[in-house]
Steps between C-alpha positions, in 0.01 A plus 500: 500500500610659826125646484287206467274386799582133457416279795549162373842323318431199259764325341487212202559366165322794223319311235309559225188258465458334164147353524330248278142330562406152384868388555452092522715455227772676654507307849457203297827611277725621791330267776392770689228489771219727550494678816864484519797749489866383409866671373498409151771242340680448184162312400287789572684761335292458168206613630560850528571557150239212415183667732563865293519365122242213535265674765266819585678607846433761712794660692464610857744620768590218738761356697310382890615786668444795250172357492483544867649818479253595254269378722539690777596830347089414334391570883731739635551876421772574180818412529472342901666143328841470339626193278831403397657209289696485232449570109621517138535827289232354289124571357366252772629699837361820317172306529535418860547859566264598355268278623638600884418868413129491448468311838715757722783252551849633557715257282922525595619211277822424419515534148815268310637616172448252251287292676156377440224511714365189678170342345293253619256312263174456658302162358126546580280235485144537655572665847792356556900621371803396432781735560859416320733809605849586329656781746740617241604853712285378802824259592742790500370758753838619745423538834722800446186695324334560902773674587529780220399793528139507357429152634612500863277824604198271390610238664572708880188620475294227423282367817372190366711248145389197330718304340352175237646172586611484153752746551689252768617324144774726451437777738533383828755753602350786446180323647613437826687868521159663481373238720723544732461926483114408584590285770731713669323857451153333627350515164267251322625255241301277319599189254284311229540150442451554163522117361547177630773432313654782760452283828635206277817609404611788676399396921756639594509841316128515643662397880753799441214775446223345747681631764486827419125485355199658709260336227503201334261524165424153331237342342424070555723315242805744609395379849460184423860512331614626809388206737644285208825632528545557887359100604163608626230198439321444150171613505554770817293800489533845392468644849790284621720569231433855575584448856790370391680776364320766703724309804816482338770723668469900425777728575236804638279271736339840589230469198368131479522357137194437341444295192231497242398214268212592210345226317338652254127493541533287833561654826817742603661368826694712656764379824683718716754376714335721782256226518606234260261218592200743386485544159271773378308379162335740261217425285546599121251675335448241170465633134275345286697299271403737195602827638877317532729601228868443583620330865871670386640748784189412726745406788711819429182752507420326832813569645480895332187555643613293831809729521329791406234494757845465774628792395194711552495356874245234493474217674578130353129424471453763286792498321342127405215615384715791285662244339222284369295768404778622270551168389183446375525808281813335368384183416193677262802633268695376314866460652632682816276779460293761670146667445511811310451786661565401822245335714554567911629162650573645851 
């Protein structure tokens, strides 16, 4: 470990992807809704067992920010990006490595005796998914695992982390420690939204970790959750949401916070608190709709390639563009995916 070039820290839930197309039935069944992403219940619990015996799946590495991670080890040199999160001793976290491996990512999980692997079953219908998530070993990652000996080298060295909103669940601890190691040491950290159920019901994890964040990644129903939660008016726009948090109080007021909303094929903005009352707005670059196969991870590959275009030294505006460009290559495979061999994003 103590010779890998790693540059950027990510930390989240590791899940393996259970996929399945023409999935109607299934929302109807467990009242899902497409283009959504929830913890599963006791009534969802089923479907994991249901989507494998009954369906043809396809299983992909997931979890937001391994995707990410993923992501951004696709468009930086091997072994520059480091994950961590917590696993079972099972078949499925052999698959995750695995899966990290061909793509050059550094994986440092914490791996829990007899303990299963998260999942998350992924509903496709159309374009548009339905994520239902059981963390399983996700939940149990100990904020004692940065400070061991293999872990805590990677996480000193680090110059840029990403941590998925998800994560602030269970994990806020250990969230705001490496937060707060950013913040202090003049490094960059960056938070996903991740869901809107995450501005809904856990404000105030989000308030906790905003402080320490440099970026603010989201995409316009997690912002729209946001303005929900925190009073702003019904129907106010994405740039003033953005504004918004990018204004909120930050513990290192040397580097401005900037926050970035996608909206899938509609126009990035982009808000710094430098100059909060100019939004920047970034034209997408449209698919047609045939060359679409699978919207999942979309929002994750933009933040890899985002991230990934950061830690080479580019600019924001070009970091942008890095991130829909890899995108788009995501969302013409199926699942959180990248074109193989690699195609030059940077």
């Amino acid at each position: 470990m103590s010779e890998q070039l790693h540059s950027l820290f990510c930390m989240g839930n590791p899940l393996l992807d259970i996929q399945v197309t023409n999935g109607e039935e299934l929302l109807r069944k467990y009242s899902l809704k497409t283009n959504d992403a929830i913890l599963a219940e006791d009534k969802h619990l089923p479907i994991y067992d249901e989507i494998v015996k009954e369906h043809s799946v396809v299983y992909v590495a997931g979890g937001a920010a391994q995707n990410t991670a993923r992501g951004a080890a696709y468009v930086l040199p091997p072994n520059s990006v480091v994950y961590t999160g917590c696993v079972g001793d099972d078949e499925l976290s052999q698959q995750l490595k695995v899966a990290n491996q061909r793509e050059g990512l550094v994986e440092a999980y914490l791996v829990k005796k007899g303990e299963q692997t998260g999942a998350c079953a992924v509903v496709i219908t159309g374009h548009h998914r339905s994520l239902v998530t059981t963390l399983r070993a996700a939940e149990k990652f100990d904020k004692a695992h940065l400070s061991t000996p293999e872990v805590a080298p990677l996480v000193d060295g680090a110059k840029f982390f990403y941590v998925e909103g998800y994560f602030l669940t269970h994990g806020l601890e250990s969230a705001l420690e490496v937060a707060k190691k950013a913040s202090d040491s003049g490094k960059v950290f960056a938070l996903n939204l991740s869901a809107p159920f995450i501005p809904q019901f856990f404000k105030v994890q989000l308030e906790q970790v905003f402080t320490y964040c440099d970026y603010v990644i989201g995409n316009e129903s997690e912002a729209a959750a946001w303005a929900s939660a925190t009073g702003l008016p019904n129907k106010v726009d994405i740039p003033t949401i953005a504004r918004s948090i990018a204004t909120l109080p930050k513990s290192n007021a040397s580097r401005p916070r900037t926050v970035i909303i996608t909206q899938g094929p509609d126009s990035t903005v982009v808000v710094s608190a430098a100059d909060p009352d100019k939004p920047k707005i970034y034209p997408v670059h449209r698919l047609e709709d045939g060359q679409i196969v699978d919207t999942n991870g979309a929002g994750d590959a933009f933040a890899g390639g985002f991230l990934g275009a950061l830690v080479s030294g580019r600019s924001v505006d070009e970091a942008v563009l890095a991130g829909h460009k890899l995108g788009a290559m995501c969302i013409q495979l199926v699942g959180p995916q990248y074109p193989w061999p690699k195609v030059a994003v940077l």
